[in-house]
N, C-alpha and C positions, 0 to 999 in steps of 0.2 A: 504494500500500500504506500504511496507518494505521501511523501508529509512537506512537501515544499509548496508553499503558502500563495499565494497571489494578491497580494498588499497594493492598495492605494490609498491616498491621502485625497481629504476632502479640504479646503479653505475658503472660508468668507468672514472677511472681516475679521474680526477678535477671534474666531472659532476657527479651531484645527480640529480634522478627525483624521483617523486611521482605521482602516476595515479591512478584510478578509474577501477577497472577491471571490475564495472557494466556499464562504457560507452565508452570502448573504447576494441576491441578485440586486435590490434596487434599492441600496443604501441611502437614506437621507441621514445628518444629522437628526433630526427631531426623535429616529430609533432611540437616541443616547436619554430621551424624558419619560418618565412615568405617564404623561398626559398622554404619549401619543399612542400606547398602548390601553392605557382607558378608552382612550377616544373607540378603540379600534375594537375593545371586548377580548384581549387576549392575555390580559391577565390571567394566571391559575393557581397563584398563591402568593404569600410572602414570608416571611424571617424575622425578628429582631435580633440585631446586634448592636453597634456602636449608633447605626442606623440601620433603614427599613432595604433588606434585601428583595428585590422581586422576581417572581419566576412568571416567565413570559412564555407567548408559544407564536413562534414565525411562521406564517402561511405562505407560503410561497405561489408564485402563479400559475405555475405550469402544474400545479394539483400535486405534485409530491409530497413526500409523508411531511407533517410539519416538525419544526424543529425546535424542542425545548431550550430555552436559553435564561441567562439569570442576569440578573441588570442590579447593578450596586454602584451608589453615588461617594464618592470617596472624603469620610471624613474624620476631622481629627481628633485623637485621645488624649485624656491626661486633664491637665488642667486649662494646657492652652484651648485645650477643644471646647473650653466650657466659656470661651473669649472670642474664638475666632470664628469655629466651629468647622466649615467647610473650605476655608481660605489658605492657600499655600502662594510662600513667595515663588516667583518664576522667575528663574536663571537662562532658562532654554528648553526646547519640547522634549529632547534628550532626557530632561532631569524632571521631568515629572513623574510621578506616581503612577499615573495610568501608560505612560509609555516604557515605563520601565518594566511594570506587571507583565502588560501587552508581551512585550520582547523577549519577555523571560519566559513566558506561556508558550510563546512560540518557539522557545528554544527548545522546551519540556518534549515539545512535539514532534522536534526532529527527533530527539532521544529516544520515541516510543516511552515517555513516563507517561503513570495514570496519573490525570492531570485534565483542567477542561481545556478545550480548544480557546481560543481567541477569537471572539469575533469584530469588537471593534471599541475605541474608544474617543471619546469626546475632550478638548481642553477647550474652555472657556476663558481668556485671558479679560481681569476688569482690573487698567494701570499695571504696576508691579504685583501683584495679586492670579490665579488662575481658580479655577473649580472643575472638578472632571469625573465623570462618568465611566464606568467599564462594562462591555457587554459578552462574555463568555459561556459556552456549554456548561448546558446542567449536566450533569449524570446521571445516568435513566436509572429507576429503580433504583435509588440511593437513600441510607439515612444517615445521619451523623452517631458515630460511636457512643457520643452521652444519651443519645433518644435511646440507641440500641441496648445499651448496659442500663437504663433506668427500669426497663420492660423484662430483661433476661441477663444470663448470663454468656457468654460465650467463649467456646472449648479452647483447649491450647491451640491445637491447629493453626487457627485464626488468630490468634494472639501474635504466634510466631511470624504466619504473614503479613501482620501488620510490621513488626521488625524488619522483617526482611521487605519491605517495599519501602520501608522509610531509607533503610541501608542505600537502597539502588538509585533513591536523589542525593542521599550526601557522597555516596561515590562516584556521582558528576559533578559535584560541587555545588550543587544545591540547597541552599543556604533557605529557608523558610523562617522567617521572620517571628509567625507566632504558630508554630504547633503546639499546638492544643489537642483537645479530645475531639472539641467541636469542629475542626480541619479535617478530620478522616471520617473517611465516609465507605458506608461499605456496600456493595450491591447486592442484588437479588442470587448473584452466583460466588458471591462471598468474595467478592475481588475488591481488593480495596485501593482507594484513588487519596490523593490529600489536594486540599481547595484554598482558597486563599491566599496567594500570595504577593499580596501589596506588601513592600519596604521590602520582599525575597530577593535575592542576590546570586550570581556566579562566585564563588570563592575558590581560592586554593583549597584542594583535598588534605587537612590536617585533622589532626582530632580535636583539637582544642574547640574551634567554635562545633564541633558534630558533637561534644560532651557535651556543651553547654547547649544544645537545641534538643538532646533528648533529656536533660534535668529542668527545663521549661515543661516539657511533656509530662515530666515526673509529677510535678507537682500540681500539673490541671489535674490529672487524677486525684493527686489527694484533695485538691478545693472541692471537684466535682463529688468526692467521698463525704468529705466535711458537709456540704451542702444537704445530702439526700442519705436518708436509712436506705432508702431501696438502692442503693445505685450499687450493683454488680460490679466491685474491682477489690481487688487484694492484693497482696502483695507477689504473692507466687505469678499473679499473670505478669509482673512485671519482667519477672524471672523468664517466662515463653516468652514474652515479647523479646526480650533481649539475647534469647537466646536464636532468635530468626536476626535480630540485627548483627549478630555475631557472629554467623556460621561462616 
């Protein structure tokens, strides 16, 4: 299967996009808004997180099967976010957020990593200031590991492939930002993908930052433990899990 992309850039005015011309036929900006998918009735769900993630569905015109996708408006944590909220200085398109996600999605791609596709993204420049939007693949038949571990438990098997799939991005140097519980996701055929990677990175292959991104890991499970009597994890799964990132 081709994983070589077919990229074009849209401009007007303050507004730069970038899109996917192998998954999207008739690109507007307006795709990068919530309205224009209201407008259009193709909403099929949403998310809370820092903000409101949406899960869209592309109809395409020639009647093909439509195409689930996920639209997430990018914004900021911490305390500045509680100031700025959705506002980043701009240096250059390069150095945004959504083009770096973008680039590095599509690098996943070449790789064959489970990871969504790219479909396109939006920068809105207001002065020294931008705001931007990202539109990539959902994954069919997926939930996130805390839905999953709040309902069941799940065997070592799967523990271990979760190890071992996280292994196979930091040994491309795939730096993931914030792994969490809430970033892996697992399918209907137990394949498991990791999502999210805004502020993610190419890095040199060391252990230093791969210890430090699976002891961020470590510890969403104990919050997510602290949080919930129900929630399915113990310590031995961390043992299968590590023993699939080990082998």
């Amino acid at each position: 299967m081709s994983h070589i992309m077919q990229l074009e850039t849209f401009k007007d005015g303050n507004t730069c996009c970038l899109f996917n011309r192998n998954e999207i036929e008739d690109f507007t900006p307006e795709m990068l808004s919530v309205k224009y998918w209201q407008k259009n009735n193709a909403i099929t769900g949403s998310a809370q997180g820092r903000g409101t993630t949406w899960f869209l569905q592309y109809k395409q015109k020639n009647n093909t099967q439509p195409k689930d996708w996920v639209l997430r408006h990018y914004y900021r944590g911490g305390l500045i976010g509680k100031i700025v909220n959705d506002s980043y200085f701009f240096t250059s398109l390069k150095h945004t957020r959504a083009d770096r996600e973008f680039s590095l999605l599509a690098h996943m791609q070449t790789l064959t990593l489970p990871a969504p596709k790219p479909i396109a993204y939006r920068v809105i420049r207001h002065g020294l200031l931008y705001r931007a939007d990202l539109l990539s693949s959902r994954i069919e038949n997926a939930q996130d590991l805390v839905a999953i571990l709040t309902k069941k438990s799940i065997n070592d098997d799967l523990w271990f492939s979760i190890g071992e799939t996280i292994r196979r991005f930091h040994s491309q140097g795939i730096y993931h930002h914030d792994l969490n519980a809430h970033n892996i996701l697992i399918d209907d055929k137990n394949k498991v993908w990791l999502i999210d990677f805004d502020q993610g990175e190419l890095r040199a292959v060391n252990s230093s930052w791969q210890q430090n991104n699976m002891q961020r890991l470590l510890r969403s499970f104990h919050k997510e433990q602290n949080k919930s009597p129900n929630f399915n994890w113990h310590e031995n799964h961390w043992d299968a899990l590590l023993s699939g990132y080990n082998r």
